[in-house]
C-alpha positions in Angstrom: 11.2 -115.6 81.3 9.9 -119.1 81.4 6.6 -120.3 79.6 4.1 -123.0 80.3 3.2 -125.9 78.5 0.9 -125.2 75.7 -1.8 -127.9 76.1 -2.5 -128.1 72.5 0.4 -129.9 72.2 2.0 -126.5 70.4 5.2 -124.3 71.5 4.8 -121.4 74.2 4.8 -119.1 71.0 2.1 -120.5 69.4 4.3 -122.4 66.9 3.3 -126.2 65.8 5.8 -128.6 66.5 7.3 -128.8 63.1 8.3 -125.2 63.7 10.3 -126.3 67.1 13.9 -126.9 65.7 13.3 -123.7 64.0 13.4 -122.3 67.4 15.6 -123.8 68.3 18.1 -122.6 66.2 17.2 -119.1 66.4 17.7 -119.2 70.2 21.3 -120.6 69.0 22.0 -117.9 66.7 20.5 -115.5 69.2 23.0 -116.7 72.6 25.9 -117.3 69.9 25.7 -113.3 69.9 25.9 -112.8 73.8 21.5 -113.1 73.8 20.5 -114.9 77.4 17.8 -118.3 77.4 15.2 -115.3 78.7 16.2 -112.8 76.1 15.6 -115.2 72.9 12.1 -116.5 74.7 11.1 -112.8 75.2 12.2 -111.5 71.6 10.6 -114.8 69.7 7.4 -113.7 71.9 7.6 -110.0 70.3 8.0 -111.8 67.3 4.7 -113.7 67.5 2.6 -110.9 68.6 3.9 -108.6 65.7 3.0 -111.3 63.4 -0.4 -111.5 64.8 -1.3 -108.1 64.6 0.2 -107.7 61.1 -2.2 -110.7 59.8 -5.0 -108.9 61.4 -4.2 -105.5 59.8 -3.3 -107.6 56.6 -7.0 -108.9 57.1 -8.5 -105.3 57.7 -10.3 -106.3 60.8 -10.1 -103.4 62.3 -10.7 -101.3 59.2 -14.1 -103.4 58.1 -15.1 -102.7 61.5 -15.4 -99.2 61.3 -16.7 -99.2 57.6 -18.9 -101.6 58.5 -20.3 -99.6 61.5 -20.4 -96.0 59.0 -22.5 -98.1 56.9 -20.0 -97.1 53.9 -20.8 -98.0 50.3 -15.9 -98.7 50.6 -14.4 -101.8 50.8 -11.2 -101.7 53.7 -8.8 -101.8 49.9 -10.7 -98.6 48.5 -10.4 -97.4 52.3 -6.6 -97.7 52.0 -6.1 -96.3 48.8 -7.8 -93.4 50.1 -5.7 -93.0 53.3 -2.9 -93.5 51.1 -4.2 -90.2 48.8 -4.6 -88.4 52.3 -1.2 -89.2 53.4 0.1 -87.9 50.2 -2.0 -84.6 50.1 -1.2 -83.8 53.6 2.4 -85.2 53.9 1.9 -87.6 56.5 4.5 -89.5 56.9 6.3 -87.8 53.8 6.2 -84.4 51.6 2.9 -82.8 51.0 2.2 -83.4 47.2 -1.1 -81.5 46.2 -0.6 -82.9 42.2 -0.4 -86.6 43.6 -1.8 -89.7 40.6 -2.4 -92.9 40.4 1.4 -93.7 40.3 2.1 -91.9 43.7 -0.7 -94.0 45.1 0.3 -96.9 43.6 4.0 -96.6 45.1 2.6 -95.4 48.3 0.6 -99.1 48.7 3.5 -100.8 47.1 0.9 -102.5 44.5 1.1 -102.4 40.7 -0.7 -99.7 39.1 -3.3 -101.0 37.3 -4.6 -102.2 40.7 -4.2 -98.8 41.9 -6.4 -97.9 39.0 -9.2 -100.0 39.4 -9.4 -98.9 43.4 -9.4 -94.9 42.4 -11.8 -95.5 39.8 -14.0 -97.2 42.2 -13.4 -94.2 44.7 -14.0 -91.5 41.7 -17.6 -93.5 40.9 -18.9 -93.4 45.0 -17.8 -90.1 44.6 -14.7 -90.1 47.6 -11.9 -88.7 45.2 -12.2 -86.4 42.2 -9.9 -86.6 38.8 -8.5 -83.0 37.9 -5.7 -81.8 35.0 -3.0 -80.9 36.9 -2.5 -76.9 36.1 1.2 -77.3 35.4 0.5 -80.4 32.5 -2.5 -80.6 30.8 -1.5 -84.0 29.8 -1.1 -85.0 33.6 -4.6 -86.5 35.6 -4.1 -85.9 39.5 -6.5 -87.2 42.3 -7.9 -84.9 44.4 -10.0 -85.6 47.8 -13.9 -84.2 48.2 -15.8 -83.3 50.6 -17.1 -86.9 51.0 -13.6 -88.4 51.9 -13.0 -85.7 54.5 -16.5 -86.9 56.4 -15.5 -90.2 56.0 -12.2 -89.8 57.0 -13.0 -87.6 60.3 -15.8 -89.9 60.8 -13.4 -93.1 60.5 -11.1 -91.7 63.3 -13.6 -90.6 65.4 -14.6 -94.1 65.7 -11.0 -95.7 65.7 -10.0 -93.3 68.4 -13.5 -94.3 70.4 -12.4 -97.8 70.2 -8.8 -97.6 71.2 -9.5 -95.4 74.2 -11.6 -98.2 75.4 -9.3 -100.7 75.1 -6.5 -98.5 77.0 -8.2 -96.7 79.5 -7.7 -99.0 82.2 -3.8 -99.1 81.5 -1.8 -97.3 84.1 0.0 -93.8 82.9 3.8 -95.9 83.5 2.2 -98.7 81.8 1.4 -96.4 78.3 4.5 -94.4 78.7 6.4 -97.3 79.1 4.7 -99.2 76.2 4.8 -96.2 73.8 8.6 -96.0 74.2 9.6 -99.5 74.1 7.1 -99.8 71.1 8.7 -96.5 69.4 12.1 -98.1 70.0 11.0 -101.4 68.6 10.1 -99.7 65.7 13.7 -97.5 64.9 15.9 -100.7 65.5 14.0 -102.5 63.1 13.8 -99.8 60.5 17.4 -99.4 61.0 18.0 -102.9 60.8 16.3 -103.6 57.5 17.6 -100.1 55.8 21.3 -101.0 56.7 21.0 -104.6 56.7 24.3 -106.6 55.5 23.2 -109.8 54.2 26.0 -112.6 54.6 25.7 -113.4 51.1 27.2 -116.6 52.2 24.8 -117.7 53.7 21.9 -116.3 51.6 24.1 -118.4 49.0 24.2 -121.5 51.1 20.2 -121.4 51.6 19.2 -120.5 48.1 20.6 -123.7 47.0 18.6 -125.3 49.1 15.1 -123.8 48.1 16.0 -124.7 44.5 17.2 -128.0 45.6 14.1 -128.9 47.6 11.6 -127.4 45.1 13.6 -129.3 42.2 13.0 -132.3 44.3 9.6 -131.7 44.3 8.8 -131.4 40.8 11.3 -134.3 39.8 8.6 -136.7 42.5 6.0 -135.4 40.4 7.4 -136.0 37.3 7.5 -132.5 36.0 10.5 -129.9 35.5 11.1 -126.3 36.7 
């Protein structure tokens, strides 16, 4: 797989050129394990485009679109602490939990709890989610979804689905099959990779010292001290 000069003066993968010998080296690590000249080009590609999407999805483009065109009184992170609740209530993606708090949504998101405070409150004030004593513990607050969240939630895929039929409905069936299996596969190997990941603590070791080093550097040219 051979790419064309960028004209910008950048690499085929969108990279400046201070990122080049970091390419470089990857495509050496890459054919040091058996990896052809095409393979390496073709996997920093996927690379590039996953990091792409996942700073658009970090950005909540999509997600302020939709809100944005449902003329919501939610911001996209209110949004997603709310999917989060759904997912929770309705086990997508893990065990239904009915009783599910501020902690659960908080894990969930991966963000500290007092952030996931401040985002239910917000959604228990526009009126999305609902506080309740959970009937086991009277000393234990769960979240509970209304009647609101479920229109804005059927309303929010609705649209999402709208938008992504439109931008696939001109793909061939071999071209989605093909696409939804390599793109399932991509998925698995890398959650396999970073669940049973053996770092070479030798070389984590080797590179550590050099962060330090370099930021020590740093501070010592400015005169100050880590």
């Amino acid at each position: 797989m051979q790419h064309e000069p960028d004209p910008s003066g950048k690499d085929p993968h969108g990279a400046s050129h201070a990122f080049r010998r970091h390419f470089q080296r990857i495509s050496a690590a890459a054919e040091a394990r058996g990896m052809s000249r095409d393979a390496v080009e073709a996997l920093i590609g996927i690379d590039a485009c996953a990091f792409v999407w996942r700073r658009r999805m970090l950005k909540g483009e999509l997600v302020r679109r939709i809100l944005t065109a449902l003329d919501c009184d939610i911001e996209p992170s209110e949004f997603e602490a709310l999917t989060a609740l759904s997912r929770l209530t309705y086990g997508i993606g893990c065990t239904p939990k009915a009783d599910a708090t501020i902690g659960d949504v908080a894990e969930e998101l991966n963000i500290d709890p007092s952030r996931a405070s401040r985002l239910v409150t917000a959604l228990v004030q526009k009126g999305y989610v609902r506080r309740a004593i959970a009937q086991d513990d009277a000393r234990k607050t769960i979240l509970l979804l209304t009647k609101a969240s479920g229109a804005l939630l059927e309303a929010f895929m609705k649209l999402k689905w709208h938008l992504v039929i439109d931008a696939f409905h001109a793909w061939s069936d071999k071209d989605l099959d093909d696409f939804e299996r390599l793109l399932s596969n991509y998925v698995a190997t890398m959650s396999e990779a970073v669940e049973n990941a053996a770092t070479d603590q030798q070389i984590a070791a080797g590179l550590s010292e050099r962060i330090k080093a370099a930021a020590e550097e740093e501070l010592a040219a400015r005169g100050e001290f880590a």
